[in-house]
Every structure is written in C-alpha cells, then in structure tokens.
ZAMARGU-4260 file (C-alpha; in steps of 0.2 Angstrom, whole numbers, plus 5000, padded with zeros to 4 digits):
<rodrens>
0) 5277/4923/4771 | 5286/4937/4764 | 5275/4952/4759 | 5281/4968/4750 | 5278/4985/4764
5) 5267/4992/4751 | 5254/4977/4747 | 5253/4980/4767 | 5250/4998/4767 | 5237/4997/4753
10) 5229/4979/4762 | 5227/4991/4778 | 5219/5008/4767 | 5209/4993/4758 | 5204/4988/4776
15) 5198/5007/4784 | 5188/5009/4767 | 5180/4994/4768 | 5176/5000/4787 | 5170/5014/4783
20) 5158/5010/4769 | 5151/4993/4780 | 5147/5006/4795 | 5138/5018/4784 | 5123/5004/4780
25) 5116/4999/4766 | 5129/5009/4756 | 5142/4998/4762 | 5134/4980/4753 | 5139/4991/4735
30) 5154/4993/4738 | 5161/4975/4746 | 5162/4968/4728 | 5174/4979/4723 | 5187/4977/4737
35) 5184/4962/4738 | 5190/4962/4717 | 5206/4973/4720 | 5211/4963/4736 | 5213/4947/4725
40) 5221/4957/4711 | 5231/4963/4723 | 5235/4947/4731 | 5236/4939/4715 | 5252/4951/4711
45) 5260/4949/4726 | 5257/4930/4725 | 5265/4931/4706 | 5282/4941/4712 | 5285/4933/4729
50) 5283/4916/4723 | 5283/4915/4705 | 5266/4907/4705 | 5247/4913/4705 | 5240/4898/4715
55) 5225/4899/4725 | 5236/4897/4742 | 5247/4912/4736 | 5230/4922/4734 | 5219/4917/4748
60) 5232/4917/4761 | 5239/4936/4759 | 5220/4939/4761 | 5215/4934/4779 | 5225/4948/4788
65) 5216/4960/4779 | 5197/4950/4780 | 5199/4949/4799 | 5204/4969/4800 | 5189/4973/4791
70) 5178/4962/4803 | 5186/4968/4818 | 5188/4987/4813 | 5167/4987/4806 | 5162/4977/4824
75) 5173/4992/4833 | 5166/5006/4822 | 5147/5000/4823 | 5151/4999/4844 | 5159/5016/4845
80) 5146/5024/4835 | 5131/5018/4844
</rodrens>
C-alpha cells in the first residue's frame, strides 16, 4: 500500500493528540469523535489519490496503523504516569 510521507506525518501527530487527550481523563471521550472525523477524511483522500477510488477498503485500511498507535501509546502514557 503506498501512502503519501505527509498523510504519515499527520496520522502520527493525529495519533500523540489522540494520546494525549485519552490520558488526560474524561476530557479525552470529547475529543475521540473528532479524530476519529479527520482520520477518515484524511483516509478518504488518500484513498481518492492513491487509488482513484473512495472505497471503504481504501479508507479503513490506511486507518489501523494509526488506531493501534493510539492504543498502544495511551496504554504506555497511562503506565508511565502512574
């Protein structure tokens, strides 16, 4: 699957924010919706130039890396920070 550097970058940032806000508590439930909304926008675009379609399959899969860095990184952050 070939995905443009900068849907990367911004999947990662989208990723720390998402971290951040889940670790933080309550505040955290507010703010999921919203990622969640510009991850498949985001997806959706990439989906649209790499493969000239806007499938479901084109904007799920680009999702998952990004999903299981945000799981990963708020399990680590809510570790770490007692």
């Amino acid at each position: 699957m070939k995905l443009n550097f900068l849907y990367i970058i911004a999947g990662l940032l989208l990723s720390l924010v998402a971290v951040y806000f889940i670790s933080h508590g309550s505040d955290g439930v507010l703010i999921i919706p919203v990622l969640l909304a510009a991850g498949c926008f985001s997806a959706y675009l990439v989906g649209k130039r790499t493969y000239g379609s806007s499938s479901v399959k084109h904007i799920i899969l680009p999702l998952f890396p990004f999903a299981i860095a945000t799981v990963i990184g708020s399990f680590a952050w809510k570790l770490l920070m007692g």
